[in-house]
C-alpha positions as CSV (number, residue, x, y, z in Angstrom):
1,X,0.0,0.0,0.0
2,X,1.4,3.7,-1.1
3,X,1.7,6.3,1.3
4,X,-1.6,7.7,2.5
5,X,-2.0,11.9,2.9
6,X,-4.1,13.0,4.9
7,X,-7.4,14.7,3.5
8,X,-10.9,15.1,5.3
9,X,-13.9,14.4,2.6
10,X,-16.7,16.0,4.8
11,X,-16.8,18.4,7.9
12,X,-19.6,19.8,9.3
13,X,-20.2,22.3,12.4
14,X,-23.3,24.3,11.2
15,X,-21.4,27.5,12.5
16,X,-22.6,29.3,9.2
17,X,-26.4,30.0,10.6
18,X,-29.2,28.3,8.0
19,X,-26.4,27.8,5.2
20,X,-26.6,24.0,6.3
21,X,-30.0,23.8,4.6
22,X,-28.6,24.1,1.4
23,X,-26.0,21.4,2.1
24,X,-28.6,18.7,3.2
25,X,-31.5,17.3,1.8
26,X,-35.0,16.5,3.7
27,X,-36.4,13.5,3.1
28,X,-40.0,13.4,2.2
29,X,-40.1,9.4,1.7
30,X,-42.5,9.4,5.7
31,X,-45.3,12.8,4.4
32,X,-46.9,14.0,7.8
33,X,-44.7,11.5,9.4
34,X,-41.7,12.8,9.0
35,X,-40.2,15.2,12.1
36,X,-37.7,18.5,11.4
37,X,-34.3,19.3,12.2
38,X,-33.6,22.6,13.5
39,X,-30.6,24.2,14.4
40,X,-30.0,24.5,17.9
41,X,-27.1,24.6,21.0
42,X,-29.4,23.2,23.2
43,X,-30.8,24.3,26.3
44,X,-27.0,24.0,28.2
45,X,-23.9,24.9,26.1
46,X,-20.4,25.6,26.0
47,X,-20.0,28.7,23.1
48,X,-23.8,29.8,21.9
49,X,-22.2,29.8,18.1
50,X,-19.8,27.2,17.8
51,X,-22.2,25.1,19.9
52,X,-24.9,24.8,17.3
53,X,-26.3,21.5,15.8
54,X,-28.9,19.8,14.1
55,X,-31.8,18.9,16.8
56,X,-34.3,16.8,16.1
57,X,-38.2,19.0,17.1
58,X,-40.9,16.6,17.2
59,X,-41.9,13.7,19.2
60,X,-42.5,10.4,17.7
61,X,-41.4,10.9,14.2
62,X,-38.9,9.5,11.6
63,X,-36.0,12.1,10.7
64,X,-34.4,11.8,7.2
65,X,-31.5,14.1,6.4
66,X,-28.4,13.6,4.0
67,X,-25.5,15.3,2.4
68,X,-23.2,14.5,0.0
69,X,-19.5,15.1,-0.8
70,X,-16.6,14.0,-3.0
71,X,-16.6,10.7,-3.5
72,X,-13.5,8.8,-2.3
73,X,-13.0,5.0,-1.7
74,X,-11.3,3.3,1.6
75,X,-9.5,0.0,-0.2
76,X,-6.6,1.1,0.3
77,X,-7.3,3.9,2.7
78,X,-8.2,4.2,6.5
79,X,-12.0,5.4,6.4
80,X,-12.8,7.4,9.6
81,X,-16.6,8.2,10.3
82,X,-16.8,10.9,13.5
83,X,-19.6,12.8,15.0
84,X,-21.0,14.1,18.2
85,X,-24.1,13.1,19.9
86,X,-26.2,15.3,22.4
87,X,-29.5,13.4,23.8
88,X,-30.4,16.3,26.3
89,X,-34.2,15.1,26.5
90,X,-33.0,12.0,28.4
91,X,-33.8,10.3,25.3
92,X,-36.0,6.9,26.0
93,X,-36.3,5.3,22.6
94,X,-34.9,6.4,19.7
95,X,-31.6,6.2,17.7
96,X,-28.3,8.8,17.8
97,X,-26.6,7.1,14.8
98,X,-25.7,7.6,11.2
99,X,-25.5,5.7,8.0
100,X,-22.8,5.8,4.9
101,X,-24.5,5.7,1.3
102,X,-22.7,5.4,-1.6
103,X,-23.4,7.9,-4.5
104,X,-26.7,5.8,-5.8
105,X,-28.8,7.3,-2.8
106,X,-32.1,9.1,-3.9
107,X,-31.3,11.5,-1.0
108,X,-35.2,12.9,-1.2
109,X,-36.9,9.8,-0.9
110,X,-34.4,8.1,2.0
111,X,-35.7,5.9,4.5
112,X,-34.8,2.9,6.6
113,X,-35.2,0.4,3.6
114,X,-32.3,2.6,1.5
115,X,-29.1,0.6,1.0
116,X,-26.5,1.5,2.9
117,X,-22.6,0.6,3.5
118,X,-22.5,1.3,6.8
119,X,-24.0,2.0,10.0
120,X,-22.3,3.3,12.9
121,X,-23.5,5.1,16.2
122,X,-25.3,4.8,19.1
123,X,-29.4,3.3,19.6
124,X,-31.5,3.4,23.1
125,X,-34.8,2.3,23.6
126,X,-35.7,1.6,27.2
127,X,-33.0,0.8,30.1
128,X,-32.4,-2.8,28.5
129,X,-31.6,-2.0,25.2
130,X,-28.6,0.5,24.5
131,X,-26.1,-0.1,22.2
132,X,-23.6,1.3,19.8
133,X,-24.4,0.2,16.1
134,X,-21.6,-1.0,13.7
135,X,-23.0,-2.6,10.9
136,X,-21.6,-3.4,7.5
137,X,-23.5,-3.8,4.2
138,X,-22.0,-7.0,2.5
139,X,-23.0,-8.9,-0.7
140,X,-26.8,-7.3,-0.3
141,X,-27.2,-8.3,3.6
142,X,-26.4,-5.9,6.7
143,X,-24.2,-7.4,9.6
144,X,-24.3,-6.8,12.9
145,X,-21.6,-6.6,15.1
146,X,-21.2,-9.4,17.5
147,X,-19.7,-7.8,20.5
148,X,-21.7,-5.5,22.6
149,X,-20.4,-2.3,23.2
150,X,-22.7,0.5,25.2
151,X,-23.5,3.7,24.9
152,X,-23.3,6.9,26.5
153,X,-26.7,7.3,28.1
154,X,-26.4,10.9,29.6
155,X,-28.0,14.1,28.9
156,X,-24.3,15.8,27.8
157,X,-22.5,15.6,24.1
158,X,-20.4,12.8,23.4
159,X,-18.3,12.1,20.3
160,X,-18.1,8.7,18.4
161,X,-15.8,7.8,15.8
162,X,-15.2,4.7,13.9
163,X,-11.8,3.9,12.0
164,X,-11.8,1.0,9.6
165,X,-8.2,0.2,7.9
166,X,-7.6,-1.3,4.7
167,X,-6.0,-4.3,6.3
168,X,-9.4,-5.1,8.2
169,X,-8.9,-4.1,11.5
170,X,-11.2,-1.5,13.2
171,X,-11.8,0.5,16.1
172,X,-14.3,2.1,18.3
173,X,-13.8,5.2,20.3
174,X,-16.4,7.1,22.4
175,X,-15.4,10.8,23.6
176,X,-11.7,9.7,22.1
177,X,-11.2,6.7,24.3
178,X,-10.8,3.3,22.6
179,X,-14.3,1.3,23.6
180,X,-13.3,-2.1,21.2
181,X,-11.1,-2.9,18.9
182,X,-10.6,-6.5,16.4
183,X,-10.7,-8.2,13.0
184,X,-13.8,-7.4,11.1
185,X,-14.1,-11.4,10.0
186,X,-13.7,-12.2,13.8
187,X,-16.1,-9.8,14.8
188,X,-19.0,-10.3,12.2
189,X,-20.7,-13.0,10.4
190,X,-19.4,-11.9,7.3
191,X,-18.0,-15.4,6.4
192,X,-18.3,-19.1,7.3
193,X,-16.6,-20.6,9.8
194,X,-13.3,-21.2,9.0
195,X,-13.7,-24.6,10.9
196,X,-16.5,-27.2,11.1
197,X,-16.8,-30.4,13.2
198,X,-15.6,-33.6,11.1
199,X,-18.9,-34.6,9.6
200,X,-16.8,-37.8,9.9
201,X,-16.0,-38.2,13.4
202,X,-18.0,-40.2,15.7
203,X,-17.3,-40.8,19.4
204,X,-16.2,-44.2,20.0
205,X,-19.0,-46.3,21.8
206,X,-16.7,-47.5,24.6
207,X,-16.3,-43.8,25.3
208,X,-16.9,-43.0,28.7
209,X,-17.2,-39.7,29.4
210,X,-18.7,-39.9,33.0
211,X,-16.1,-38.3,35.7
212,X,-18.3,-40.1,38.7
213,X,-19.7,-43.2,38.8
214,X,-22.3,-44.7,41.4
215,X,-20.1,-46.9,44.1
216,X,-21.4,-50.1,43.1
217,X,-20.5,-51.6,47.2
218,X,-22.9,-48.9,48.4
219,X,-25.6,-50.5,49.8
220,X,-29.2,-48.3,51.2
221,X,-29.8,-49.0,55.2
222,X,-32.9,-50.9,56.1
223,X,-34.3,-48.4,58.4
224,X,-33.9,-45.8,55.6
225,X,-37.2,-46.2,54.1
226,X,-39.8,-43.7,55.9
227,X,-42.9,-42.0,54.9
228,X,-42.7,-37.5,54.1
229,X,-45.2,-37.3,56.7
230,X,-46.9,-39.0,59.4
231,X,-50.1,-38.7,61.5
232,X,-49.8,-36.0,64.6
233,X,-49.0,-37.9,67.5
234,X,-50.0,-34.8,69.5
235,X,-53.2,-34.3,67.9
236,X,-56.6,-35.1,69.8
237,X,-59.9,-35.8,68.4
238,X,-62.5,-32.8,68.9
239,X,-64.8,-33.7,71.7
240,X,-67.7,-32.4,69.5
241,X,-66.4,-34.6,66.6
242,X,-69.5,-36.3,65.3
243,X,-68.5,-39.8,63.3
244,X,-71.7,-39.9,61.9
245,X,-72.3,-36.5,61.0
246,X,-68.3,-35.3,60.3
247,X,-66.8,-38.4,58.9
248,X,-64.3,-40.7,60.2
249,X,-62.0,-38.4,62.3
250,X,-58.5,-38.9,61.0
251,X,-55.0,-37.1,63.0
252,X,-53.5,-34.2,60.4
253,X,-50.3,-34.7,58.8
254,X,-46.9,-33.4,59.6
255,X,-43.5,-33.9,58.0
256,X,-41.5,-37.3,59.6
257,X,-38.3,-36.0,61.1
258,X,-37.2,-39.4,60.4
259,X,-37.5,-39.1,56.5
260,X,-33.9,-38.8,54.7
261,X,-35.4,-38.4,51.3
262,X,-35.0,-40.3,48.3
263,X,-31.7,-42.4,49.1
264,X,-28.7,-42.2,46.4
265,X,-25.4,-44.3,46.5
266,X,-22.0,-42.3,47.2
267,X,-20.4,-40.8,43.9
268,X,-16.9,-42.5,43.0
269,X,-14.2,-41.5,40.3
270,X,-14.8,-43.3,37.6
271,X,-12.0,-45.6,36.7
272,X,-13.1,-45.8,33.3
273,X,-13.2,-42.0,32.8
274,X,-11.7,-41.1,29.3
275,X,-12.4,-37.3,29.5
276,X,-14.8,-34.9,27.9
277,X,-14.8,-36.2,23.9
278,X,-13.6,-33.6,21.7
279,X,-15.6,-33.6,18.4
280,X,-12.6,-33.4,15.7
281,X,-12.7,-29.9,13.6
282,X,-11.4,-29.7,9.7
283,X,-11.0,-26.5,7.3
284,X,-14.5,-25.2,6.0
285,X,-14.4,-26.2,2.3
286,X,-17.0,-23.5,2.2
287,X,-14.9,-20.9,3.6
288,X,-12.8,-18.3,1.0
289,X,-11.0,-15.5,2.8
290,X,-12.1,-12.2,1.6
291,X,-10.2,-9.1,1.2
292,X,-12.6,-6.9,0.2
293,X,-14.9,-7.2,3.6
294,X,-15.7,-3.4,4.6
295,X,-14.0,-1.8,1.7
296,X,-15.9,0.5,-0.6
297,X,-15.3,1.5,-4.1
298,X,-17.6,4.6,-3.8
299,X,-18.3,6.5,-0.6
300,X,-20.0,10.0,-0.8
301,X,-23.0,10.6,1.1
302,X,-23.8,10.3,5.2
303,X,-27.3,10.7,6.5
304,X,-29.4,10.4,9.5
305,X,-32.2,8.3,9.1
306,X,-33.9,7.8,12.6
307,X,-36.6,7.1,14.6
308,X,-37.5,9.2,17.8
309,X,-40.3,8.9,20.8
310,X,-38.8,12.0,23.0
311,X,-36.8,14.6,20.3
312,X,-34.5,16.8,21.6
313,X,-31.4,14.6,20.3
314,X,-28.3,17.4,18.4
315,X,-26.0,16.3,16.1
316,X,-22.9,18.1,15.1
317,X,-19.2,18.0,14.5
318,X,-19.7,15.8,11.7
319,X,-16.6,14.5,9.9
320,X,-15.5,11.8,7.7
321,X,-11.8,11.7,6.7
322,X,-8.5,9.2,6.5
323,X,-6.5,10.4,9.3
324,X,-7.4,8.8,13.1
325,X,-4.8,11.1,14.4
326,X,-6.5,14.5,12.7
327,X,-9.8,13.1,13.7
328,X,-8.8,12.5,17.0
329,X,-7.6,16.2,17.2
330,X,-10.2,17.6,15.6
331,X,-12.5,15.9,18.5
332,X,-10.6,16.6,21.1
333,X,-11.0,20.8,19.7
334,X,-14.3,20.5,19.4
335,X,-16.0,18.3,21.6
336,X,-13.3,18.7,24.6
337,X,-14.4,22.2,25.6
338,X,-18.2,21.7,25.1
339,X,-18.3,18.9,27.3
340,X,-16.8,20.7,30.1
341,X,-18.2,23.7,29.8
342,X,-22.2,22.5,29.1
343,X,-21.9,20.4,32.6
344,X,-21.1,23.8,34.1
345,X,-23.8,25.3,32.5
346,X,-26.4,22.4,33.1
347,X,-25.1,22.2,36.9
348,X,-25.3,26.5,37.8
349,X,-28.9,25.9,36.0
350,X,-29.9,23.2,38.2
351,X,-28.6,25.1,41.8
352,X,-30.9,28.1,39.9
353,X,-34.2,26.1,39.6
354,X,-33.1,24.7,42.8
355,X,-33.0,27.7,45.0
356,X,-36.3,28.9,42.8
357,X,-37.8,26.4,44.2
358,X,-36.8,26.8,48.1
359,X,-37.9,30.4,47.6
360,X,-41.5,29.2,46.3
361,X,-41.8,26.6,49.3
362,X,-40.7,29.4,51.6
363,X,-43.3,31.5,49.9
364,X,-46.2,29.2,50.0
365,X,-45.3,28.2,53.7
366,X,-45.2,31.8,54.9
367,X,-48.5,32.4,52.8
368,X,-50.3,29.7,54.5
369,X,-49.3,30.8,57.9
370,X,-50.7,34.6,57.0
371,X,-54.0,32.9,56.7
372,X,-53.7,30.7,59.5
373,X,-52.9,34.5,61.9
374,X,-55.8,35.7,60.0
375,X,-58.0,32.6,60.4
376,X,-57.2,33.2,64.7
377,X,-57.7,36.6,64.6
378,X,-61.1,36.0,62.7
379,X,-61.9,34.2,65.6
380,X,-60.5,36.1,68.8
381,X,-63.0,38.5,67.0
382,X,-65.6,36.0,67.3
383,X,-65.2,35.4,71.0
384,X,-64.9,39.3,71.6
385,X,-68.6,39.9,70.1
386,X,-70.4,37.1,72.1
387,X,-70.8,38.6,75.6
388,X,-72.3,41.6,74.1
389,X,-74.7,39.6,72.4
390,X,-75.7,38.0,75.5
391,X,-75.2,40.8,77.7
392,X,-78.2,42.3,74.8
393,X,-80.2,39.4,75.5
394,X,-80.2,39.6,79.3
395,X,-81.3,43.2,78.6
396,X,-84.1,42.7,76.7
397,X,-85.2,40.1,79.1
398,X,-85.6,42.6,82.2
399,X,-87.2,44.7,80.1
400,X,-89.8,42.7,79.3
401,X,-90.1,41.7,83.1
């Protein structure tokens, strides 16, 4: 392989206002169904401008959104897919991910039934399921990756790149940290087994694979035998137990302290024992190494093609290049300062509403003692007008008199 320069195919940061709709097209393959980006930094940032993404606006809709660059090919390049991910709704269902089209794409009409070569990026519906997608399009069917590697889950922007090499390798890194890492034909199903069990091979009937034997001088003692339960020798016939009228009186049943259970002879090593059989293994005569697994002859077009319950989900920071090493400095300028200074933001927002709220308790506490004063002084009123009221009764009685 030649010497690879460095060169970055596609960067987006949306830090050029609503210029980014003219860069990406709207799908309008879902009608009514289908939700809008806008841009947005969120409701806790680092840098109001710099921070801006695409944010996904309405619940429970499909999102379709693609743009397309100069086409380059990874056979004999590293191909480096990078983005960063913001679910500040607390997402619940809904994917964070983003696919790699070749230049075929009918970018208006995308959906989730468009061919793709790759998927990459991270998928959460419900506490159970969270995952990072990397899947591969290969001879017409996707794979799916067959390690599990999780997600961030937070409300704060994280940054996920993938690196595939031409010699097959690959890589995973969340917010620049190396997540997993291995062969793409150990890693997917791309291929069949290299081995298979001899179709051949057949244990051997004297084979005896049992580690313990019964000991065959074991014999069960003759008082072993007992019944579960017995009759209550403490319990006493009702005096008011009529035969005739109740039935037969009969003593309930408790358990026999004197069962032992079902009796088993002592476990020996088997003298016999030859060991667990190993079924013998020969090359796959249907297996054909393949060096073009995960390489692309034409690669021009990324899109977000999602489903969400809760939106609120930004995207930005979108790159796709050959260099892990720019990539990873390009991430660590970008993303690095956003996610320190957002958790700043998100945390002096939070002491805010806090204290907002102490003051309203305080408020409403010290409102509902005003009326309770008001409520007593109602009634020391009360209690001051009675004796005159009484004292007019007694009054009007002597007159009468």
């Amino acid at each position: 392989m030649g010497v690879v320069f460095a060169d970055i195919f596609f960067q987006e940061t949306f830090s050029d206002g609503d210029a980014w709709e003219k860069r990406w097209i709207q799908s309008t393959q879902k009608g009514e169904q289908a939700g809008k980006f806008v841009l947005s930094h969120g409701k806790f940032y680092g840098d109001a401008e710099k921070d801006l993404g695409i944010q996904t606006s309405e619940d429970a809709r499909f999102y379709g959104l693609s743009s397309k660059f100069k086409p380059l090919s990874n056979k004999e390049q590293p191909l480096v897919i990078q983005f960063t991910v913001k679910h500040e709704q607390n997402i619940d269902c809904g994917g964070g991910y983003a696919k790699i089209f070749d230049c075929s794409l009918q970018q208006d009409d995308m959906h989730g039934d468009s061919p793709y070569l790759i998927m990459f990026g991270p998928d959460i519906c419900g506490p159970s399921n969270k995952k990072v997608h990397v899947i591969f399009s290969y001879k017409g069917k996707n794979h799916l990756i067959k390690k599990e590697i999780r997600p961030k889950d937070d409300v704060y922007t994280h940054l996920y790149t993938l690196i595939v090499n031409p010699d097959q390798t690959y890589e995973v890194l969340i917010d620049n940290e190396k997540v997993e890492s291995g062969s793409l034909e150990e890693d997917w199903d791309f291929l069949p087994p290299k081995k298979i069990k001899d179709p051949e091979a057949k244990k051997p009937e004297d084979w005896d694979d049992r580690a313990k034997i019964d000991d065959p001088e074991d014999v069960k003692p003759e008082d072993w035998e007992q019944p579960e339960h017995i009759p209550d020798p403490e319990a006493k016939k009702p005096e008011d137990w009529d035969d005739e009228m109740d039935g037969e009186w009969e003593p309930p049943m408790i358990d026999n302290p004197a069962y032992k259970g079902e009796w088993k002879p002592k476990q020996i090593d088997n003298p016999a024992y030859k060991g667990q059989w190993i079924h013998p293994e020969i090359d796959n005569p249907e297996y054909s190494a393949d060096a073009t697994i995960g390489k692309f002859d034409e690669v021009c077009t990324l899109g977000f093609d999602l489903w969400q319950v809760k939106s609120g989900t930004i995207f930005d920071n979108i790159l796709v290049t050959n260099d892990a090493a720019e990539a990873h400095k390009i991430g660590e300028e970008l993303w690095k300062p956003t996610s320190v200074a957002e958790k700043k933001m998100k945390e002096a927002q939070e002491e805010e509403e806090r204290k907002k709220m102490e003051e309203e308790a305080k408020a409403r506490k010290e409102k509902e003692e005003d009326n309770e004063d008001e409520d007593d002084e109602d009634e020391d009123d009360a209690e001051e007008k009675k004796p005159v009221v009484e004292e007019e009764a007694e009054s009007a009685d002597h007159d009468e008199l």
